[in-house]
Short mmCIF file of the C-alpha atoms (twelve columns), coordinates in Angstrom:
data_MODEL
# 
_entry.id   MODEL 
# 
loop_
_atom_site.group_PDB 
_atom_site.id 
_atom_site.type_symbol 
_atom_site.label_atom_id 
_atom_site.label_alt_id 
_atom_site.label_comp_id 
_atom_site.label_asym_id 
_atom_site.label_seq_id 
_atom_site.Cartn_x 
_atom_site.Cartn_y 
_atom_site.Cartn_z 
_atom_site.pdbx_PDB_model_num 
ATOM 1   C CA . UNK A 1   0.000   0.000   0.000  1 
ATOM 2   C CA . UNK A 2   2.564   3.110   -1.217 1 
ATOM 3   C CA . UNK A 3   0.044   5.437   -0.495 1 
ATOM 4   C CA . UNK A 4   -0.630  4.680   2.760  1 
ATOM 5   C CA . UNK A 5   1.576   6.671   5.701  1 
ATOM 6   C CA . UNK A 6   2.860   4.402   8.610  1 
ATOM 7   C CA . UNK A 7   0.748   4.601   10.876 1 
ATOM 8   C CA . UNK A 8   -2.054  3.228   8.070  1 
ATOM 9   C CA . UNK A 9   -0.114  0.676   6.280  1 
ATOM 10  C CA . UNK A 10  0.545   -1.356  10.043 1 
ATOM 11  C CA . UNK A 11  -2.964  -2.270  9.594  1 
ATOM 12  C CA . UNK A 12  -2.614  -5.727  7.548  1 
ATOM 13  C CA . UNK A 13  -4.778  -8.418  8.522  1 
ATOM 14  C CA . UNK A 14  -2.193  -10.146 10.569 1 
ATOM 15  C CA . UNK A 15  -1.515  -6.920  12.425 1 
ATOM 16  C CA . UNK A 16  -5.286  -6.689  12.620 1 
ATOM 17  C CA . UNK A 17  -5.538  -9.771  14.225 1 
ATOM 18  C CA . UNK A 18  -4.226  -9.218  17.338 1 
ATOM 19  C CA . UNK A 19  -4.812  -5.415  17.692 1 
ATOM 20  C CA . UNK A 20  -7.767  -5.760  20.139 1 
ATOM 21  C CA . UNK A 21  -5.794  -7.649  23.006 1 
ATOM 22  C CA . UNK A 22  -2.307  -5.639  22.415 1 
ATOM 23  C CA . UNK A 23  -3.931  -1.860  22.020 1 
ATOM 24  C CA . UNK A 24  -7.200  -2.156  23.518 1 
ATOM 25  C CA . UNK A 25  -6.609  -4.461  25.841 1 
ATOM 26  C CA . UNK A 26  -2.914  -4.161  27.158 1 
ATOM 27  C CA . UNK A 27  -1.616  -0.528  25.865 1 
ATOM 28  C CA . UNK A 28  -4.971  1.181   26.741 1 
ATOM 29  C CA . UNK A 29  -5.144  -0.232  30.061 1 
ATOM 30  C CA . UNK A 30  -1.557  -0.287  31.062 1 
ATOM 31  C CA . UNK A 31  0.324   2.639   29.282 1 
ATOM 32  C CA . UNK A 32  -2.658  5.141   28.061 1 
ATOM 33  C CA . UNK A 33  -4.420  4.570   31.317 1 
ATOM 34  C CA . UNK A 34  -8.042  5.136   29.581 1 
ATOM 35  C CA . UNK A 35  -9.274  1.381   28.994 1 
ATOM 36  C CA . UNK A 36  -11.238 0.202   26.209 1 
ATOM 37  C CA . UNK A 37  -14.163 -0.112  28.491 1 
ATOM 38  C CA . UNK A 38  -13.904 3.302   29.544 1 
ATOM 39  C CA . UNK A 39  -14.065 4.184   25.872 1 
ATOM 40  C CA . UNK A 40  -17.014 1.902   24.471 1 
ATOM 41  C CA . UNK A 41  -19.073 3.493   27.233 1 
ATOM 42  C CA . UNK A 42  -18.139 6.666   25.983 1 
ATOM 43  C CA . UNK A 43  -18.861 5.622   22.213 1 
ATOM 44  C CA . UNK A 44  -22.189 4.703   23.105 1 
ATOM 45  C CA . UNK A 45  -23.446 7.612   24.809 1 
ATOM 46  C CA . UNK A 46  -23.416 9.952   21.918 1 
ATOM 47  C CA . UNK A 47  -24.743 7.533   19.328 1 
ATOM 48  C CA . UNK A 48  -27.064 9.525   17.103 1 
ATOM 49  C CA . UNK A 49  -30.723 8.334   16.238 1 
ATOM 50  C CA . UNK A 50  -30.072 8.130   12.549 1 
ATOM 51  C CA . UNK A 51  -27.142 7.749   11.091 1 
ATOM 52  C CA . UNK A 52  -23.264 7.427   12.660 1 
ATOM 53  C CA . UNK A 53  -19.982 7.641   10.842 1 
ATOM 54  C CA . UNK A 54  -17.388 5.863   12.753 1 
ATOM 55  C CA . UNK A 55  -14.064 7.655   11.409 1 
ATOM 56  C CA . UNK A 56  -10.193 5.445   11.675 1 
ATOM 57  C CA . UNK A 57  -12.403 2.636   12.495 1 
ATOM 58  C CA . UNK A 58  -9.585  0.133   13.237 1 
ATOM 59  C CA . UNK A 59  -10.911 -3.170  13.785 1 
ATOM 60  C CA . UNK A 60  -14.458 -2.053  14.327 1 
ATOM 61  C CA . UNK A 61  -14.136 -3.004  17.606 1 
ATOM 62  C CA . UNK A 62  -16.370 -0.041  18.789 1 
ATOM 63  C CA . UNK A 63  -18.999 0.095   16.539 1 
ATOM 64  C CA . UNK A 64  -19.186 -4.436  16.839 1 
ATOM 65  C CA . UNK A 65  -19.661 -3.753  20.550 1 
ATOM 66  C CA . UNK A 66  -22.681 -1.111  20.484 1 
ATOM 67  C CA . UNK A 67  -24.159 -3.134  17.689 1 
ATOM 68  C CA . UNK A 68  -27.542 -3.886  19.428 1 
ATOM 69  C CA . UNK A 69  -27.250 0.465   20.512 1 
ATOM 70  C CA . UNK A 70  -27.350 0.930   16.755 1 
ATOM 71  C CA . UNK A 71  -29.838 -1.301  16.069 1 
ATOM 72  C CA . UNK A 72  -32.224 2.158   16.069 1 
ATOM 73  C CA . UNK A 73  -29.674 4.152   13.982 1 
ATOM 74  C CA . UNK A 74  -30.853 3.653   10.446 1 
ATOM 75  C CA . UNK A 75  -27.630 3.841   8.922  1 
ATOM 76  C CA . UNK A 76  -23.672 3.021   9.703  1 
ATOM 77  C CA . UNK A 77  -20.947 4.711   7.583  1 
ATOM 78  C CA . UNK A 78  -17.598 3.498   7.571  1 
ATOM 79  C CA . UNK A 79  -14.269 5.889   7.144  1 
ATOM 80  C CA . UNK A 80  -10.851 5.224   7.131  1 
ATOM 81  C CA . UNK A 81  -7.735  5.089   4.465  1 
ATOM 82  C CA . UNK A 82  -7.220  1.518   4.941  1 
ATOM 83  C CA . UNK A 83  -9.538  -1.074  2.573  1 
ATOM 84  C CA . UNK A 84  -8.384  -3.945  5.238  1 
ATOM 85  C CA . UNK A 85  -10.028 -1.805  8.827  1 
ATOM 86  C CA . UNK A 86  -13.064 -0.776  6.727  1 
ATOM 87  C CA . UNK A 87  -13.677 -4.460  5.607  1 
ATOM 88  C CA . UNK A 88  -12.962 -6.091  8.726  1 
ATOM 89  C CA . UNK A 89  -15.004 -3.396  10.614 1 
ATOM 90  C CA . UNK A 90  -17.943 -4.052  8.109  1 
ATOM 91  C CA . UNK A 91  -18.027 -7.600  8.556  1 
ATOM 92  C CA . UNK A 92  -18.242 -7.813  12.226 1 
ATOM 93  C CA . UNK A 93  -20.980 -4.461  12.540 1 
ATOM 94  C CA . UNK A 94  -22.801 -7.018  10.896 1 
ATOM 95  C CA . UNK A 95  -21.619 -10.344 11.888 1 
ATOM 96  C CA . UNK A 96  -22.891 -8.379  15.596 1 
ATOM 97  C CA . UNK A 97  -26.356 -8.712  14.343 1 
ATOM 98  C CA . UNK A 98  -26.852 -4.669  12.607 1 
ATOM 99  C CA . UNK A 99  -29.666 -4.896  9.926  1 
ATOM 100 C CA . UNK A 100 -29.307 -1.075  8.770  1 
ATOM 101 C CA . UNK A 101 -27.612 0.337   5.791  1 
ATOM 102 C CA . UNK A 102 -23.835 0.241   5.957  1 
ATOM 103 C CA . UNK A 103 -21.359 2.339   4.065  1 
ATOM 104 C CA . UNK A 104 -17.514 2.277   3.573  1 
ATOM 105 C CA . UNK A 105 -15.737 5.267   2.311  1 
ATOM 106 C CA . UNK A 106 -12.099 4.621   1.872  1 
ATOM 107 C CA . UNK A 107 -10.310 8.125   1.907  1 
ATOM 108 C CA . UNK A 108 -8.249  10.181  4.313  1 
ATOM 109 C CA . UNK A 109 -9.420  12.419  7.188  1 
ATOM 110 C CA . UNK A 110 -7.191  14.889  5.795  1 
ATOM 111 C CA . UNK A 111 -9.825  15.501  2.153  1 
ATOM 112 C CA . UNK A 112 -13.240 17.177  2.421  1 
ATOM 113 C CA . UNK A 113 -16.492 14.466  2.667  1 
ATOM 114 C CA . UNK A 114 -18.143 13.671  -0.024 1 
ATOM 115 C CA . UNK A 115 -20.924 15.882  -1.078 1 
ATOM 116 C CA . UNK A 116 -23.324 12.877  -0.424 1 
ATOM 117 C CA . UNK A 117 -21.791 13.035  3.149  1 
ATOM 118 C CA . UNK A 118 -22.128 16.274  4.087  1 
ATOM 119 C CA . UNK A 119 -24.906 17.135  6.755  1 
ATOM 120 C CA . UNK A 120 -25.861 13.450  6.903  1 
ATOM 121 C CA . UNK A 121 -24.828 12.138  10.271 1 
ATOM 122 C CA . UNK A 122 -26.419 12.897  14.112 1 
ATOM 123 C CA . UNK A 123 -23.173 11.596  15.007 1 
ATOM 124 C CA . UNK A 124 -19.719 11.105  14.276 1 
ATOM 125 C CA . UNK A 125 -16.850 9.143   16.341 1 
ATOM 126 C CA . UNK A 126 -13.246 9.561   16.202 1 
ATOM 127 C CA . UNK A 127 -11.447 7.364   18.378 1 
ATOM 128 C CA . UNK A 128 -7.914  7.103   18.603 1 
ATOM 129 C CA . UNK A 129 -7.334  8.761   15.468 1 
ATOM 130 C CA . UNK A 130 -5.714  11.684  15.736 1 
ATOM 131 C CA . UNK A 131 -2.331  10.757  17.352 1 
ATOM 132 C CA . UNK A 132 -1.699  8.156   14.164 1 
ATOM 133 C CA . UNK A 133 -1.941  11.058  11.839 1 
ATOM 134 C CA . UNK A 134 1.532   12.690  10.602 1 
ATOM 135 C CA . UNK A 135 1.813   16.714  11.790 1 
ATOM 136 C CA . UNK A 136 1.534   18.599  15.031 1 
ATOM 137 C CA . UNK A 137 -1.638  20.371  16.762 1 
ATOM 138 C CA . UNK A 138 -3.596  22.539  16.568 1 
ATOM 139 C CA . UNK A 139 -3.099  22.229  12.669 1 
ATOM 140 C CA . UNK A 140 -3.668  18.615  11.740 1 
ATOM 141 C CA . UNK A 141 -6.594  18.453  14.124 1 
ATOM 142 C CA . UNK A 142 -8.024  21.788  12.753 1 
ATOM 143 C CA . UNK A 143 -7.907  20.402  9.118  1 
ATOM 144 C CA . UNK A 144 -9.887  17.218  10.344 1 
ATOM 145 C CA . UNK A 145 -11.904 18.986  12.570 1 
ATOM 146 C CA . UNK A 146 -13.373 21.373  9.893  1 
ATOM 147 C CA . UNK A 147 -13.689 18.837  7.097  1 
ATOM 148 C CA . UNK A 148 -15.815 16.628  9.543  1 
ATOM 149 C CA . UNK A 149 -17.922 19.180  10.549 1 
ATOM 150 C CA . UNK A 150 -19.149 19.188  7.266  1 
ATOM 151 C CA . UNK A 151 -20.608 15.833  7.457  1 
ATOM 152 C CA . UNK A 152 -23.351 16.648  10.667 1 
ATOM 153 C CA . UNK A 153 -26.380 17.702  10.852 1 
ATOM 154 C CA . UNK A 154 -27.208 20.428  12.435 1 
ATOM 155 C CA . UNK A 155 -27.861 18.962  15.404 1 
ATOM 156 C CA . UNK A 156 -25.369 16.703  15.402 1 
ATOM 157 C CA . UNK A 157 -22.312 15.902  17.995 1 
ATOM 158 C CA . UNK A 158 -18.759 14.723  16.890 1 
ATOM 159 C CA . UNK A 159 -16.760 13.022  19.150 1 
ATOM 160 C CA . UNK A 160 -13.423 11.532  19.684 1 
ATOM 161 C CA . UNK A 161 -10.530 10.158  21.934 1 
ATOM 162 C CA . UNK A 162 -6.604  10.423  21.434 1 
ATOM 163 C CA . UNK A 163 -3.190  9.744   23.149 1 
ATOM 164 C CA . UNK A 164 -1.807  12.977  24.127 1 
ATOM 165 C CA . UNK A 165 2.557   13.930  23.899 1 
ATOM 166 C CA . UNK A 166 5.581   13.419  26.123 1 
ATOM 167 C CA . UNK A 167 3.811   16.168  28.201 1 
ATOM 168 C CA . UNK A 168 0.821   14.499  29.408 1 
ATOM 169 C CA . UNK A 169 1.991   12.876  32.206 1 
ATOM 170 C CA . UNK A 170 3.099   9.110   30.859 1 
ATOM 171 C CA . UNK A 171 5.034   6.451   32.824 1 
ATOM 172 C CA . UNK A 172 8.337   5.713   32.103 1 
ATOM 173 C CA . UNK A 173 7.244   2.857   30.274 1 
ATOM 174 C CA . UNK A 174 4.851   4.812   28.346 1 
ATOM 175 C CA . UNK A 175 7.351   7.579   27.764 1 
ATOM 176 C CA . UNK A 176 9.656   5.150   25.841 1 
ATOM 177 C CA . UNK A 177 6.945   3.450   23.793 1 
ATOM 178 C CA . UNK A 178 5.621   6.536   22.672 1 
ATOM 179 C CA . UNK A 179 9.229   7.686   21.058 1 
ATOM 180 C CA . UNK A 180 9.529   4.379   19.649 1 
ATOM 181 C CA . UNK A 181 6.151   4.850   18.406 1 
ATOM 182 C CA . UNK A 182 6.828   8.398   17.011 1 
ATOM 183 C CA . UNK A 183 10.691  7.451   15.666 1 
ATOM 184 C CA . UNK A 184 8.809   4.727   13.354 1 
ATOM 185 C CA . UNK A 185 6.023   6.972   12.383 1 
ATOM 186 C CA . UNK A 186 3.043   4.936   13.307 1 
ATOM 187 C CA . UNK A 187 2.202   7.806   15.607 1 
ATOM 188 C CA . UNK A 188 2.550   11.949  15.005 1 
ATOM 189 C CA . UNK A 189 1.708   13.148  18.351 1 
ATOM 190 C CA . UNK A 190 4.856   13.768  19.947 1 
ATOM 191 C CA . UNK A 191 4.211   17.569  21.338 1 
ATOM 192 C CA . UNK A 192 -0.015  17.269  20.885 1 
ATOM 193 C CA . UNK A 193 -1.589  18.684  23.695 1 
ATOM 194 C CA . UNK A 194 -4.979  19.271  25.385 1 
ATOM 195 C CA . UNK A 195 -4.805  22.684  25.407 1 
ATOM 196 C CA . UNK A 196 -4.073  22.803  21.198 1 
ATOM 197 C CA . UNK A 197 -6.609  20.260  21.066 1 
ATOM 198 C CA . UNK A 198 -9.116  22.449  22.343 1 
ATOM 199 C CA . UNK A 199 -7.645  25.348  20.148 1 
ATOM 200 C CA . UNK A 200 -8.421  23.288  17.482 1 
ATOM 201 C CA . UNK A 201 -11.711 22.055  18.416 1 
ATOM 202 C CA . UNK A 202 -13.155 25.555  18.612 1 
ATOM 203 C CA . UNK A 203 -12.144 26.147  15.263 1 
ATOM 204 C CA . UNK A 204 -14.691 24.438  14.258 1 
ATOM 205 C CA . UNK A 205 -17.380 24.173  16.589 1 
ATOM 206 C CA . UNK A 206 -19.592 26.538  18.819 1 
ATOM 207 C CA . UNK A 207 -19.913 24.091  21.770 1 
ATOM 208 C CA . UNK A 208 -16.570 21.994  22.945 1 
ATOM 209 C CA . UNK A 209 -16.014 19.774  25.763 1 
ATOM 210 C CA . UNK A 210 -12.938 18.321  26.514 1 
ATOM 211 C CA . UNK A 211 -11.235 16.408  29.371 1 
ATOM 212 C CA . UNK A 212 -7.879  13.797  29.947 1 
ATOM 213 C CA . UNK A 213 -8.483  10.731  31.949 1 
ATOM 214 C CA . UNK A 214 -4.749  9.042   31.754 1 
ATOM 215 C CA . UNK A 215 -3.142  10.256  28.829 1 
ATOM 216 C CA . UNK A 216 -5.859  10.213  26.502 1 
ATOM 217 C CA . UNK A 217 -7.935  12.831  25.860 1 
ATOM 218 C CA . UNK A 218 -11.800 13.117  25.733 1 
ATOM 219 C CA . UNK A 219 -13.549 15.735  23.447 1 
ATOM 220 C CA . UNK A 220 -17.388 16.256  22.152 1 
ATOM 221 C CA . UNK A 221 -18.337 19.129  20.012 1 
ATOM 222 C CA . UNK A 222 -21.824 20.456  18.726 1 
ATOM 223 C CA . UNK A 223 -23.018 22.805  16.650 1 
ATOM 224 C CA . UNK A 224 -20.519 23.036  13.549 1 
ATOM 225 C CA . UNK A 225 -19.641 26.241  11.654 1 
ATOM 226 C CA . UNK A 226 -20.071 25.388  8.353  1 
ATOM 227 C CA . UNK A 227 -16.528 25.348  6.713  1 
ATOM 228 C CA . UNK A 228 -14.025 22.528  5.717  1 
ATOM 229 C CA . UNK A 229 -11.056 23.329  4.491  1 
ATOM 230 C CA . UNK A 230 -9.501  22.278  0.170  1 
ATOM 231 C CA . UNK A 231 -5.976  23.175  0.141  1 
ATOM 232 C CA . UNK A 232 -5.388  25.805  2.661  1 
ATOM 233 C CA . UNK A 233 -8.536  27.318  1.615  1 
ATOM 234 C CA . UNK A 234 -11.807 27.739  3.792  1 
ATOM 235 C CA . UNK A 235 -15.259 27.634  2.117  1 
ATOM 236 C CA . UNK A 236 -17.628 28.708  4.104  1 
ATOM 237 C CA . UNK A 237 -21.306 27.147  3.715  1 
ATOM 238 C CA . UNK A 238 -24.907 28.809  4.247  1 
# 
């Protein structure tokens, strides 16, 4: 996959395989300090009523576990750059028992949605996301930030999780696994920060939320401005 960076192109079905026991389970629990239990509660509390986009959807872990949650949500969309997360995720959102619509959408957080996508979605999740993508805060997160924003309604809530830097108070353990993890380029979030985070955040959105339990931070925004940014340019919608 040469057009994949890193921190995408780990993602091959053996690396897939085990992902749920290694990063959920051990590195979530042990090094981020926010566990994956922690975080499915959180995913399910700000399911919409109609349609979700689940955005990096790794192994579709999430979105598997709050299957019988979204049993009322008409319809699932899938995002990420990876064809082997978005088919995996796919086939166990419905090997969990979900009879809605499903969509994948293979692009990167980094392009504008779709036109088709835009204003669609009561909700939209972004966990453990951010910190994989190449680039520093508040810019990367300001560039995904305002081209998802383009994808809820009006009413709708976006809503994410992501491994803060060196700064955010890790163990020495965690410390050193993070620079490995940054050296290789699997992860970009070396100096990222909850304050930039927030920066970021309100670039985009009127309403912002944000808090760190471990390392990892917590964020939910509502009510978008309507703006995404093509190419250092903002286009502002009406």
């Amino acid at each position: 996959m040469p057009d994949l960076q890193p921190s995408a192109r780990l993602y091959t079905r053996f690396h897939l395989s085990y992902y749920d026991h290694f990063v959920l389970g051990f590195v979530s629990t042990w090094l981020w300090r926010a566990s994956s239990s922690i975080q499915l509660l959180f995913f399910k509390k700000y399911i919409g009523e109609n349609a979700h986009m689940d955005v990096g959807v790794g192994t579709g872990y999430y979105t598997a576990a709050s299957a019988p949650q979204l049993a009322k949500t008409k319809n699932v969309t899938l995002l990420d750059v990876n064809p082997n997360t978005l088919e995996l995720a796919e086939a166990r959102l419905l090997a969990a028992g979900y009879r809605g619509t499903t969509e994948t959408v293979r692009q990167s957080v980094f392009d504008p949605l779709p036109v088709t996508l835009r204003g669609r979605f009561d909700s939209i999740s972004l966990l453990y996301t951010l910190h994989v993508l190449p680039g520093t805060f508040p810019i990367k997160a300001s560039h995904v930030f305002a081209n998802l924003s383009a994808g809820l309604a009006s009413a709708g809530v976006l809503y994410g999780t992501t491994v803060l830097g060196k700064d955010a108070g890790h163990s020495w353990l965690g410390r050193l696994f993070l620079r490995r993890l940054n050296q290789t380029g699997i992860f970009g979030n070396a100096t990222d920060t909850l304050g930039n985070l927030e920066k970021a955040l309100r670039g985009s959105f009127e309403e912002v939320e944000i808090w760190q339990t471990g390392v990892v931070a917590f964020f939910v925004a509502r009510k978008p401005f309507r703006k995404y940014s093509i190419s250092n340019r903002i286009v502002v919608y009406v």
